[in-house]
N, C-alpha and C positions, 0 to 999 in steps of 0.2 A: 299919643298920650292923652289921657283924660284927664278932661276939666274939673277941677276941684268942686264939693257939691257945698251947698249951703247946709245950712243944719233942718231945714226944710225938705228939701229934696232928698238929705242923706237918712231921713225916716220914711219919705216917702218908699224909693228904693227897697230900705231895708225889711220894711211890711211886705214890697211886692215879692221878696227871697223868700219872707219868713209864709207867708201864702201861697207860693209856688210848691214848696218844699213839704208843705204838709197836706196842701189838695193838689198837687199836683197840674194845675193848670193857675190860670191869670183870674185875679180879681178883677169885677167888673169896675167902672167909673163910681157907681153908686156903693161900694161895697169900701172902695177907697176914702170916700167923702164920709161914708159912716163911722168908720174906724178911726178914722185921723181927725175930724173935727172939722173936716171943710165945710164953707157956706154956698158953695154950689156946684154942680158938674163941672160947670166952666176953668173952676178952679186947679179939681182933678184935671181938667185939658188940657191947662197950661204946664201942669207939672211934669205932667209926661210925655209934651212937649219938649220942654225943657232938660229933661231928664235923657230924652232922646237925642237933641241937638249935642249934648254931652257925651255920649258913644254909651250910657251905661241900658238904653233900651233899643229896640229894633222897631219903628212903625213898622204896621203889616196894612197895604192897604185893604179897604174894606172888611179887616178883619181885626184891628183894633193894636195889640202890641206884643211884644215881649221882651223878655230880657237879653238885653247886648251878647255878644261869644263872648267875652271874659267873665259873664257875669252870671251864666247860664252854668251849675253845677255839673263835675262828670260824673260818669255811670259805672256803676261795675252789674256786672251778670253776674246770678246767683242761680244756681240749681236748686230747681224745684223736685224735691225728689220725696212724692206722692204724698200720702198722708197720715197724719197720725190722731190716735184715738184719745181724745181728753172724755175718757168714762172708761172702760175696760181694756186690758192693753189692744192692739190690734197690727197687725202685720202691715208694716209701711212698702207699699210699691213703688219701686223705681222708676222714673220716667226722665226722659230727654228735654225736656220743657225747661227755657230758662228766663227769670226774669230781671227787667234791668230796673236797677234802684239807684238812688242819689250815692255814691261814693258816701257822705256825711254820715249816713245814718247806719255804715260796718266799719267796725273799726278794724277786723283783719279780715279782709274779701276772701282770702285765699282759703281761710278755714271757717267757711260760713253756707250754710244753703238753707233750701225754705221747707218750710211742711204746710201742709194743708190741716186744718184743724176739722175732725170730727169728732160730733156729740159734746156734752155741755157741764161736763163736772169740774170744768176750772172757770165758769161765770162769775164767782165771786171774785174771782181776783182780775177779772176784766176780759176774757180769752172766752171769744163764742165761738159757735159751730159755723164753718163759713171763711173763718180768720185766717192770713198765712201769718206764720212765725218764724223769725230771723233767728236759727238755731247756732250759735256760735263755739264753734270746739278748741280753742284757743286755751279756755282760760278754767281752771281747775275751779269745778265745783263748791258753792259752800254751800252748810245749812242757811235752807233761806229762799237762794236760788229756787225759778221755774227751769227745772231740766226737762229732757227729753233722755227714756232711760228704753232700756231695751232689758224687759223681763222676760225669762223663757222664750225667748227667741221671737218676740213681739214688742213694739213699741207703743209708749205710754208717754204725753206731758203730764205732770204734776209735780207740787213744790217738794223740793227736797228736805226731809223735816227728820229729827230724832227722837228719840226717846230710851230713856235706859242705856245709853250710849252707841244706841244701835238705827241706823238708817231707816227710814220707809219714805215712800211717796206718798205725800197728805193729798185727796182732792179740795179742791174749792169749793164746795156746792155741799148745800146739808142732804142734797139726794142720791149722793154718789158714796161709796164705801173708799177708804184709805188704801194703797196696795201695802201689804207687809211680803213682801218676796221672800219665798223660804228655798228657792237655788240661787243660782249665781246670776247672775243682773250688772247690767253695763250707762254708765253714763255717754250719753253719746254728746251730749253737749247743753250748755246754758243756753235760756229762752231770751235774747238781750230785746226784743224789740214785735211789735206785729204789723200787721197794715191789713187792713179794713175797708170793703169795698162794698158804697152801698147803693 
């Protein structure tokens, strides 16, 4: 059983989750001291020190720390299944490639996989070329939503937007044209989330 934390240590910790979880690796000493207000490395030393003697971190030696096993997030596997066109629709290829992500950030695994983002007409609303996207098929479309739609047998991101009471996909970008699909077109799922690798 773990030692109860002071209200010092319990922000400590809770920065080092909230910093693991969205880069992906451990804050250094100095990055802790900046954040939190300490007055010196040493300070940081003691805590994760301390922090460790309490089970909720791992010393690593010579290689600084990490988060305890109860404290360490699990994973689920998401298939990465190719890519899709943020500019004109384009044909998404299938591939076997799968990537493991924090559990926290899907909220139904089982109906979720990733695309790869190409070309650049949803910039405006944050989605560059390069991006993957956490496409979730769970949950019924609104106007609004960044979907991922399957036009004429090719696949497009862009916001799902109306007019006249009638459907189109808006781009983001003032240099990309809106699609107006005039056959039949398939939602394949909401865009809940991206991740970004620089």
């Amino acid at each position: 059983m773990k030692k109860e934390l002071t209200s010092r240590e319990s922000k400590v910790i809770q920065w080092i989750k909230q910093y693991q979880q969205q880069h992906g690796g451990y804050p250094t000493y100095r990055e802790i001291q900046a954040a939190l207000g300490f007055n010196s490395i040493n300070s940081v030393s003691q805590y994760i020190k301390q922090l460790a003697s309490k089970g909720y971190l791992d010393l690593i030696k010579n290689k600084g720390y990490r988060l305890g096993a109860e404290e360490r997030p699990s994973f689920v596997n998401l298939s990465l299944l190719g890519s899709v066109q943020a500019g004109g629709p384009n044909t998404t290829q299938e591939t076997a490639e799968t990537v493991a992500l924090p559990q926290q950030w899907i909220s139904s695994p089982q109906k979720s996989f990733l695309l790869k983002v190409r070309g650049n007409s949803m910039e405006d609303a944050g989605i560059h070329e390069g991006d993957m996207v956490i496409v979730d098929t769970s949950k019924k479309p609104q106007v609004g939503d960044i979907i991922v739609a399957l036009v004429d047998g090719e696949t497009t991101v862009k916001r799902l937007a109306q007019k006249n009471g009638k459907n189109y996909l808006k781009a983001e970008s003032q240099h990309h044209s809106d699609i107006h699909p005039q056959d039949s077109w398939e939602i394949q799922g909401i865009v809940k989330s991206l991740i970004r690798q620089y």
